[in-house]
C-alpha positions in Angstrom: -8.4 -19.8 9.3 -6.4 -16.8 10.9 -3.9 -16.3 8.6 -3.0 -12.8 9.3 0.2 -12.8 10.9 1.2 -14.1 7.9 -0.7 -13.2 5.2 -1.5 -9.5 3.5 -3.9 -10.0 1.0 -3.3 -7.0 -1.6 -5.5 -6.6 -4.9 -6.3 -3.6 -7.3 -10.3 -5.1 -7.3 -12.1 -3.4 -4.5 -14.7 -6.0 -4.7 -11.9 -9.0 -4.8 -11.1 -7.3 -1.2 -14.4 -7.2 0.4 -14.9 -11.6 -0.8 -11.7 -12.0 1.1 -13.5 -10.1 4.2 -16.6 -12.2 3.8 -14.5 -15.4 3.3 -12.2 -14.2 6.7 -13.3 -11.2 8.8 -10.0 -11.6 10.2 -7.7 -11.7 7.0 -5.9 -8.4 6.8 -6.1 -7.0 3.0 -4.8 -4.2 1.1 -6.2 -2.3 -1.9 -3.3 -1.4 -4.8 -3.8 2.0 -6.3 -1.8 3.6 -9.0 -1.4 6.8 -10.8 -2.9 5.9 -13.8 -6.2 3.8 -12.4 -9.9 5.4 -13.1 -10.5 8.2 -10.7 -12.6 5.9 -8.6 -9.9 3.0 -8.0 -7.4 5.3 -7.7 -8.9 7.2 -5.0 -10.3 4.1 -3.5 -14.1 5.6 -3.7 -15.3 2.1 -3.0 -13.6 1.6 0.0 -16.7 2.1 2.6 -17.5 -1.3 0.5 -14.4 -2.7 0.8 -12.7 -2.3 4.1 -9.1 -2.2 4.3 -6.3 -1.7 6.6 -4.0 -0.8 4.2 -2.7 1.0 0.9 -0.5 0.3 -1.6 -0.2 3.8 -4.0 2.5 3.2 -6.6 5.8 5.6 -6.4 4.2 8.2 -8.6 1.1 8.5 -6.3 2.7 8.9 -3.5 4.9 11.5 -4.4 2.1 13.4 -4.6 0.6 13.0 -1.5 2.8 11.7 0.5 2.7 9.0 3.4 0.8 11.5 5.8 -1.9 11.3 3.6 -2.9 7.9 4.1 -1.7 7.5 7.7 -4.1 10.6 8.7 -7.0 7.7 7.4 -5.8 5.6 9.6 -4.1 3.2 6.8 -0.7 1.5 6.8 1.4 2.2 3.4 3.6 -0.2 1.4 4.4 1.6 -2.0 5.6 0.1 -4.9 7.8 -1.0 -7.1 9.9 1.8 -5.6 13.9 1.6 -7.3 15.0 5.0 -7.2 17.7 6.0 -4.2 15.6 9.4 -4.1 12.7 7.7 -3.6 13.5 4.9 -1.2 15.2 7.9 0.7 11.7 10.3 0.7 9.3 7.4 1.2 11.7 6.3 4.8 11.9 9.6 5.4 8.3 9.9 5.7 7.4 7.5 7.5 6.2 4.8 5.0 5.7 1.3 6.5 7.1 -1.0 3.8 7.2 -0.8 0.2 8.0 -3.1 -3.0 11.3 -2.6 -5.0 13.4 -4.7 -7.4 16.4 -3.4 -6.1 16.8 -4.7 -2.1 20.3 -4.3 -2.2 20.1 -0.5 -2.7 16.8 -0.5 -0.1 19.0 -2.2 2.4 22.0 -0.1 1.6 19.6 3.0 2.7 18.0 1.4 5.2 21.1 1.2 6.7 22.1 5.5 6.7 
């Protein structure tokens, strides 16, 4: 099928990620984590099962680890739903490679400094 140049396949089930592998080896996915999720989603303790290239921590996990966290494990970071100027500011800052918001306007704007 090789959809992944245009296609990031992103879910909070781990085992939702690893059908997507079996359906296409070659489809890029990314496991959502938040905050508030179980221990084991949070911290993704079923990833040897479910390979992924990349993480998607909400705001609130992030700020506590920080983009370096996740890049030292070789993962690419989008964050979400980030809407806060002080966030959007810390998350460019360090290094994050995209992230979610309801509020491009203000993303752009910040982009932009």
């Amino acid at each position: 099928m090789n959809l992944g140049r245009r296609v990031l396949l992103s879910s909070f089930d781990p085992f939702a990620i690893r059908a997507a592998k079996v359906f296409d080896p070659t489809l890029p996915v990314a496991q959502l984590t938040a905050q508030r999720m179980p221990v084991y989603l949070r911290d993704a303790w079923l990833a040897p099962l479910a390979p992924h290239e990349a993480r998607h921590p909400d705001a609130a996990q992030l700020r506590q680890r920080g983009v370096a966290h996740y890049h030292r494990k070789g993962r690419r970071v989008n964050v979400w739903t980030v809407n806060d100027p002080d966030d959007l500011r810390l998350f460019a800052r360090q290094g994050v490679d995209g992230l979610i918001t309801d509020v491009p306007e203000v993303a752009r704007k910040i982009a932009g400094e």
